[in-house]
Gaussian input, Z-matrix of N, CA and C with variables (Angstrom, degrees):
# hf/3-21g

backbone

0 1
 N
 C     1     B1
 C     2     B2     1     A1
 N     3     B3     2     A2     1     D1
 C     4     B4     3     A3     2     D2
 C     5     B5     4     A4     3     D3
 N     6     B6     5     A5     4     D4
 C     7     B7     6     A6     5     D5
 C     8     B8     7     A7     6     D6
 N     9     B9     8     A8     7     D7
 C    10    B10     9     A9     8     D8
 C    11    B11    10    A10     9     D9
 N    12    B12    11    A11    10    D10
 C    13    B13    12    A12    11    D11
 C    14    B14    13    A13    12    D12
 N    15    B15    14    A14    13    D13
 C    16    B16    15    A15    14    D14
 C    17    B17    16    A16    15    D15
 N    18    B18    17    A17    16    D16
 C    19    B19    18    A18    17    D17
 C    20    B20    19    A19    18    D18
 N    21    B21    20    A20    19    D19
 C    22    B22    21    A21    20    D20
 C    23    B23    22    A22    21    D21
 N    24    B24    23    A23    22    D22
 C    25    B25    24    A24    23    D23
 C    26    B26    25    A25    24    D24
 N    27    B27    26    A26    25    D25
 C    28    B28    27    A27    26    D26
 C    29    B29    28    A28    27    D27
 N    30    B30    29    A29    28    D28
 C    31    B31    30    A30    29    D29
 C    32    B32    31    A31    30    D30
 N    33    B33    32    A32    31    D31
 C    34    B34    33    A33    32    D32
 C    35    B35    34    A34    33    D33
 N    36    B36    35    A35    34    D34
 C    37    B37    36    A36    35    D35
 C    38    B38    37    A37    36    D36
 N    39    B39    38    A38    37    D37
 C    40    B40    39    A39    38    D38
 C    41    B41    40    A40    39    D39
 N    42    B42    41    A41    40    D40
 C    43    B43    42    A42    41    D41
 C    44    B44    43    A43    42    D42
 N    45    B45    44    A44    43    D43
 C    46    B46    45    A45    44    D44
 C    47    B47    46    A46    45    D45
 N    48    B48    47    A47    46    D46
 C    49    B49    48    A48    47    D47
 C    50    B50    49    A49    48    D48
 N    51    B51    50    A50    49    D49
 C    52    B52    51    A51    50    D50
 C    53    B53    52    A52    51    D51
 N    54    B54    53    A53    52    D52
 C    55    B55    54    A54    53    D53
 C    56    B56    55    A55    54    D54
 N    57    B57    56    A56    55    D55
 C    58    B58    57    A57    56    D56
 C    59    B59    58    A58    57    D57
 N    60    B60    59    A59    58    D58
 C    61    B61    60    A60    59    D59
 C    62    B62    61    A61    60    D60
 N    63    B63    62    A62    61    D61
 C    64    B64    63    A63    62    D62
 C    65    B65    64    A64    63    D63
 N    66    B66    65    A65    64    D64
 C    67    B67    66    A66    65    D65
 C    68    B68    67    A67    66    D66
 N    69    B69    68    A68    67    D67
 C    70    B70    69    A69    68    D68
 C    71    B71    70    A70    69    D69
 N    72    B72    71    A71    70    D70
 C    73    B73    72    A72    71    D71
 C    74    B74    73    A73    72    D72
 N    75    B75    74    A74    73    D73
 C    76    B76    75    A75    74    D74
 C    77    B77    76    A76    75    D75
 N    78    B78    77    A77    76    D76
 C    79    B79    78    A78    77    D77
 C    80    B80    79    A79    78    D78
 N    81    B81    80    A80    79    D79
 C    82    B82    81    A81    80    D80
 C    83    B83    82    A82    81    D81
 N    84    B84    83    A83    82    D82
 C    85    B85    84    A84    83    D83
 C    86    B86    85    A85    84    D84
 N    87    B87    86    A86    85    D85
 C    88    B88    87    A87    86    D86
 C    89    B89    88    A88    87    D87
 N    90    B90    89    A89    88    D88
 C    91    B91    90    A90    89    D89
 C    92    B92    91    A91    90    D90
 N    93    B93    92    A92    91    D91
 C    94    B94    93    A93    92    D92
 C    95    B95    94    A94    93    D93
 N    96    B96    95    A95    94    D94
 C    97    B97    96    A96    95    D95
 C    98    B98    97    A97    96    D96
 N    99    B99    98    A98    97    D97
 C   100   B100    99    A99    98    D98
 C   101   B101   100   A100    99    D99
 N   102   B102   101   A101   100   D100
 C   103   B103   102   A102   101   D101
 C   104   B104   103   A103   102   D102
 N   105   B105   104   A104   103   D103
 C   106   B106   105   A105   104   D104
 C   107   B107   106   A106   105   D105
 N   108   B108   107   A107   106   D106
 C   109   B109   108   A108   107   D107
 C   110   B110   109   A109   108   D108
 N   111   B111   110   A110   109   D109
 C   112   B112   111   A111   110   D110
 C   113   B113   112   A112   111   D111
 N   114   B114   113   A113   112   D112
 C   115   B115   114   A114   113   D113
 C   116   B116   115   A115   114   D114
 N   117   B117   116   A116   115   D115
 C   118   B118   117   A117   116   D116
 C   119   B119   118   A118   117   D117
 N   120   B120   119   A119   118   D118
 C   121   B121   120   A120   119   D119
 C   122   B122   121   A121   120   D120
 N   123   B123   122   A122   121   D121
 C   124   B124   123   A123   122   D122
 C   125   B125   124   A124   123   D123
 N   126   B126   125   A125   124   D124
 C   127   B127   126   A126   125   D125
 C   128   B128   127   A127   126   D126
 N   129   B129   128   A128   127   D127
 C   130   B130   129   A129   128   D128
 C   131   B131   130   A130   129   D129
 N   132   B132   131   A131   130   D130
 C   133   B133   132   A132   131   D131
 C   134   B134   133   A133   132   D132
 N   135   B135   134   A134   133   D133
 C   136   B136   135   A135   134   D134
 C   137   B137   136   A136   135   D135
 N   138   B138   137   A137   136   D136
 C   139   B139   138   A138   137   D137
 C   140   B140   139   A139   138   D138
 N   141   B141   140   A140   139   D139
 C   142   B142   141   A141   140   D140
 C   143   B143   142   A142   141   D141
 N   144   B144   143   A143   142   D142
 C   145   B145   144   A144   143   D143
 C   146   B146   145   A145   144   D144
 N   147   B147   146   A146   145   D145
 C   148   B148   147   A147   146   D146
 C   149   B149   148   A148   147   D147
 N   150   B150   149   A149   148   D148
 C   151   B151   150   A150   149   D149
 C   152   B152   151   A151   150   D150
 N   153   B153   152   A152   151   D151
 C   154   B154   153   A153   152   D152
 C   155   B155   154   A154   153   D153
 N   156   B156   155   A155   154   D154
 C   157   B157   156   A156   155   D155
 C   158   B158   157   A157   156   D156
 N   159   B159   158   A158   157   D157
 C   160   B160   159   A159   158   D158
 C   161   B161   160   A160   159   D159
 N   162   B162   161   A161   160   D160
 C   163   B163   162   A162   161   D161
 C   164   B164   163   A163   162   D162
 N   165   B165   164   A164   163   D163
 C   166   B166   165   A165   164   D164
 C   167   B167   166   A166   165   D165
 N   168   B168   167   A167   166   D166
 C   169   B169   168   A168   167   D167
 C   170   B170   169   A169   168   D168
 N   171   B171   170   A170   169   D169
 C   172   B172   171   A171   170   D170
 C   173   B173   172   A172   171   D171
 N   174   B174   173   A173   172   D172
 C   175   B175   174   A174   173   D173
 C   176   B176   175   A175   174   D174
 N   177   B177   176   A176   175   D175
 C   178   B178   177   A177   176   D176
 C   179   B179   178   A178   177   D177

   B1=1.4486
   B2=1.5264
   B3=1.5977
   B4=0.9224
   B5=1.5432
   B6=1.3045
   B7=1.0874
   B8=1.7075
   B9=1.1389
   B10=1.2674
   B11=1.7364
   B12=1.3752
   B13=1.6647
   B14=1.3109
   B15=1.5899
   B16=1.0582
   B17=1.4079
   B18=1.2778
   B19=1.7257
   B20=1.0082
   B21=1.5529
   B22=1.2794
   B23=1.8166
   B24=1.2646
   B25=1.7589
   B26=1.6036
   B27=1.9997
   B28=1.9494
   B29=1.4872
   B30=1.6064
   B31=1.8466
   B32=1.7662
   B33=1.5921
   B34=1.4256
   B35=1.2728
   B36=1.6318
   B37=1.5899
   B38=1.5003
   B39=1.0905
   B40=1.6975
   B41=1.7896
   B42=1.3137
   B43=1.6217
   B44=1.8358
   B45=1.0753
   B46=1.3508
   B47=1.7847
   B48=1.2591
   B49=2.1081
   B50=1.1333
   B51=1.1726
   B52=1.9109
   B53=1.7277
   B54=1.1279
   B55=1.3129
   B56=1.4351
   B57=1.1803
   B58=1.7240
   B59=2.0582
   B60=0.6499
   B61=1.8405
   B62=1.8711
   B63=1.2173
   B64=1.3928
   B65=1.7957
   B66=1.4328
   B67=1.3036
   B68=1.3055
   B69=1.2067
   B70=1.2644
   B71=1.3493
   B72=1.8194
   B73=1.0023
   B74=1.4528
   B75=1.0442
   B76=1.7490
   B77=1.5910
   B78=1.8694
   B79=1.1776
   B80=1.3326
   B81=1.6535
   B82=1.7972
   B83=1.7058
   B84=1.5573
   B85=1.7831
   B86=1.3700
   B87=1.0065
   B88=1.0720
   B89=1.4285
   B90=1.3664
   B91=1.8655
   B92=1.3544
   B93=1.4716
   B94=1.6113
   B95=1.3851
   B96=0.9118
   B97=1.7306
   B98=1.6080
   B99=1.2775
   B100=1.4180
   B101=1.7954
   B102=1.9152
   B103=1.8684
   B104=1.4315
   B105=1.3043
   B106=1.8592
   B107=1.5054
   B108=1.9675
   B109=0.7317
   B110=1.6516
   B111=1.9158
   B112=1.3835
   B113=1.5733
   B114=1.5885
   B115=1.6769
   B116=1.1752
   B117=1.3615
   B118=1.4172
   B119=1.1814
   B120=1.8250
   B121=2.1187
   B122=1.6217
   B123=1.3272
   B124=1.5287
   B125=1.7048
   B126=1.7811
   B127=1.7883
   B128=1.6002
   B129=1.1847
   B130=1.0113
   B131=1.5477
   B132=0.8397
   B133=1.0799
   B134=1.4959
   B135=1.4266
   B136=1.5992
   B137=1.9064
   B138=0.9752
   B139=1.5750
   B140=1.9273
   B141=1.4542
   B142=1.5458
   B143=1.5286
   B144=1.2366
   B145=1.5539
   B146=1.3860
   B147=1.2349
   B148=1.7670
   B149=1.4963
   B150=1.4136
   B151=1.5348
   B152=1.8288
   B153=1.6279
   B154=1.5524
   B155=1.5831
   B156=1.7197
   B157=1.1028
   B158=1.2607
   B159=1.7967
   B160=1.2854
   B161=1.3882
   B162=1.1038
   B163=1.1625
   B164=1.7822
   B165=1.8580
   B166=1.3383
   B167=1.4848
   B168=1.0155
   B169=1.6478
   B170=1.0128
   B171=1.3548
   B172=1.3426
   B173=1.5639
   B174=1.4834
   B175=1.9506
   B176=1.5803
   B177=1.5984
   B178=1.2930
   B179=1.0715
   A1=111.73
   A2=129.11
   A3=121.05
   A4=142.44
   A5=112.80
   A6=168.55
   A7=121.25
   A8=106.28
   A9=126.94
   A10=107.29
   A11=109.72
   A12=119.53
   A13=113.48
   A14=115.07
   A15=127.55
   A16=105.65
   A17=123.98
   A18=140.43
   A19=109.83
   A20=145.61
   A21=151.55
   A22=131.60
   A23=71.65
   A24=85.64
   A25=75.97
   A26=96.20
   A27=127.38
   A28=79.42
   A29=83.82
   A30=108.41
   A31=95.91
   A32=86.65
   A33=112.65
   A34=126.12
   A35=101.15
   A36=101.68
   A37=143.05
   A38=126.90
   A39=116.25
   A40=113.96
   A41=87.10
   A42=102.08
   A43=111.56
   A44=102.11
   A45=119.49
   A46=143.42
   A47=76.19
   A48=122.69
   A49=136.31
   A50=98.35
   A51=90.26
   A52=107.02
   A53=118.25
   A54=117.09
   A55=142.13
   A56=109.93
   A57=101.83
   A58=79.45
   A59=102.46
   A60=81.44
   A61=105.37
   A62=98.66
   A63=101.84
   A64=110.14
   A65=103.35
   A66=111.88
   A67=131.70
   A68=146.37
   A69=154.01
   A70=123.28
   A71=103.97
   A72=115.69
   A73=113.88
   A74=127.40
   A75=113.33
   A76=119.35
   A77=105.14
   A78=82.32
   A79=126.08
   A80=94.43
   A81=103.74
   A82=110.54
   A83=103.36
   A84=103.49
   A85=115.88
   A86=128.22
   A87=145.88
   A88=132.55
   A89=119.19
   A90=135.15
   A91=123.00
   A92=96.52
   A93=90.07
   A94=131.35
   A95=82.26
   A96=100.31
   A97=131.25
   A98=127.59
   A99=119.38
   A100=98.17
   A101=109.86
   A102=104.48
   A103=72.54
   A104=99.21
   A105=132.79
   A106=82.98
   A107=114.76
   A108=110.85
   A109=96.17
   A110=108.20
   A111=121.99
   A112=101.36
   A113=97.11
   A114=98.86
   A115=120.94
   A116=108.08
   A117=122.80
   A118=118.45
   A119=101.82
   A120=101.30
   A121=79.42
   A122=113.87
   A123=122.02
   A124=111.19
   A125=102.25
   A126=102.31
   A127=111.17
   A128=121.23
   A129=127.05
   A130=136.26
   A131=143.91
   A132=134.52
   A133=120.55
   A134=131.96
   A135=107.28
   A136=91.93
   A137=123.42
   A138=118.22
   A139=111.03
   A140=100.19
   A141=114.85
   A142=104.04
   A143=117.49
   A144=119.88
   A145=121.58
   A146=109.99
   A147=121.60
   A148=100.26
   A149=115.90
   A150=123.60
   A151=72.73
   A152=96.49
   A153=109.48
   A154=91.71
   A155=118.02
   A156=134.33
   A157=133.10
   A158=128.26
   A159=129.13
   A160=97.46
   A161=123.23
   A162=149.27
   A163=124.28
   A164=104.14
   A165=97.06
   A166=102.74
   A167=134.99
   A168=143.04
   A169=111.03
   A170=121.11
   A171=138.96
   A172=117.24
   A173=136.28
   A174=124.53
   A175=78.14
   A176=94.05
   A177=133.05
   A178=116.47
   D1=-1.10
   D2=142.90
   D3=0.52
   D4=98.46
   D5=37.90
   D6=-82.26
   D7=-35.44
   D8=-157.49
   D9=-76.27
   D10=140.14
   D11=-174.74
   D12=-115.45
   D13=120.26
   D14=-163.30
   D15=-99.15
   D16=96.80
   D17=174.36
   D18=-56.20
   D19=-26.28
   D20=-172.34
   D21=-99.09
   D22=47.10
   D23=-154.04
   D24=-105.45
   D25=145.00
   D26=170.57
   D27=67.07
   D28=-171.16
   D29=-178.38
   D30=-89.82
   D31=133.96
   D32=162.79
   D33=-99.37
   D34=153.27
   D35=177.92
   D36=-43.06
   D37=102.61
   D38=-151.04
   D39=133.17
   D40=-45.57
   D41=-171.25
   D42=-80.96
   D43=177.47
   D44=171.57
   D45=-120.30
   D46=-6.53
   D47=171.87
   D48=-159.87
   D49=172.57
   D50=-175.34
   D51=-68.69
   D52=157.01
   D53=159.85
   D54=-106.06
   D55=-176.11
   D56=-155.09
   D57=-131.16
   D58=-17.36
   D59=173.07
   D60=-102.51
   D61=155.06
   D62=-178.47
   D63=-143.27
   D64=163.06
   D65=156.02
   D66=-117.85
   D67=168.32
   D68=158.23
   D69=-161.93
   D70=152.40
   D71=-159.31
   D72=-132.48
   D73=133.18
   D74=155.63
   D75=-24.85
   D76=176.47
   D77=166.68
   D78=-128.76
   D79=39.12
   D80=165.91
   D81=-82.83
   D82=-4.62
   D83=164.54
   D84=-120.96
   D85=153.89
   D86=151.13
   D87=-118.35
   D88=154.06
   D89=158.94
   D90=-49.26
   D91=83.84
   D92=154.87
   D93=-65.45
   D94=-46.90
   D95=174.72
   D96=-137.76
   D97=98.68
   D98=-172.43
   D99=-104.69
   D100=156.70
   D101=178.40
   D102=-167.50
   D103=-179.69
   D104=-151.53
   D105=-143.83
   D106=149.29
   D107=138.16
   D108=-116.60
   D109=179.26
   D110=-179.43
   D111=-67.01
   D112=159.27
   D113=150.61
   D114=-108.68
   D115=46.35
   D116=168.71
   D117=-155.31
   D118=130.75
   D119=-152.71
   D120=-125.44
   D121=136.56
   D122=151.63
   D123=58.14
   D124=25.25
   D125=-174.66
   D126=90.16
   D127=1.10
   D128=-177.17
   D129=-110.23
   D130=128.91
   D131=-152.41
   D132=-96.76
   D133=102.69
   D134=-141.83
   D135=-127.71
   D136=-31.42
   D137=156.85
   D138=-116.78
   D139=175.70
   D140=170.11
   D141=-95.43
   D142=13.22
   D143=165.04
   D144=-175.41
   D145=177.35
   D146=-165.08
   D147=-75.51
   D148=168.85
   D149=-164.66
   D150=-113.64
   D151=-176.99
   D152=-176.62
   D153=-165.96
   D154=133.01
   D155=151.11
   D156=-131.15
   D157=176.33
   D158=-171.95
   D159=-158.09
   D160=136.68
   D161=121.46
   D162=-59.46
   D163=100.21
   D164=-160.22
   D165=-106.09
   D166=-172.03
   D167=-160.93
   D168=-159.72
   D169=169.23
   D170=176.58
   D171=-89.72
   D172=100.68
   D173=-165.82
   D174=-62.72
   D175=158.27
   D176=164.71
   D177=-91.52

């Protein structure tokens, strides 16, 4: 995926495993903030995998 930087790489904060969805970005942005939620809400089982987000920015 070259050029492009994938922020969502191993298990993220939030999560409980590594994940299988990802993001990436050029590199006029960057991760402020990347987290996982579970796929499991309240005992329940609500996807076959972890969610993935970012908070992206402007590089300096």
């Amino acid at each position: 995926m070259a050029p492009l930087l994938v922020m969502t790489r191993g298990q993220l904060p939030g999560g409980t495993r590594p994940g299988i969805d990802h993001i990436a970005a050029s590199d006029d942005l960057q991760a402020a903030r990347v987290w996982s939620w579970p796929s499991e809400v309240g005992g329940r089982q609500v996807s076959d995998h972890e969610g993935a987000g970012a908070d992206l920015t402007a590089a300096s």
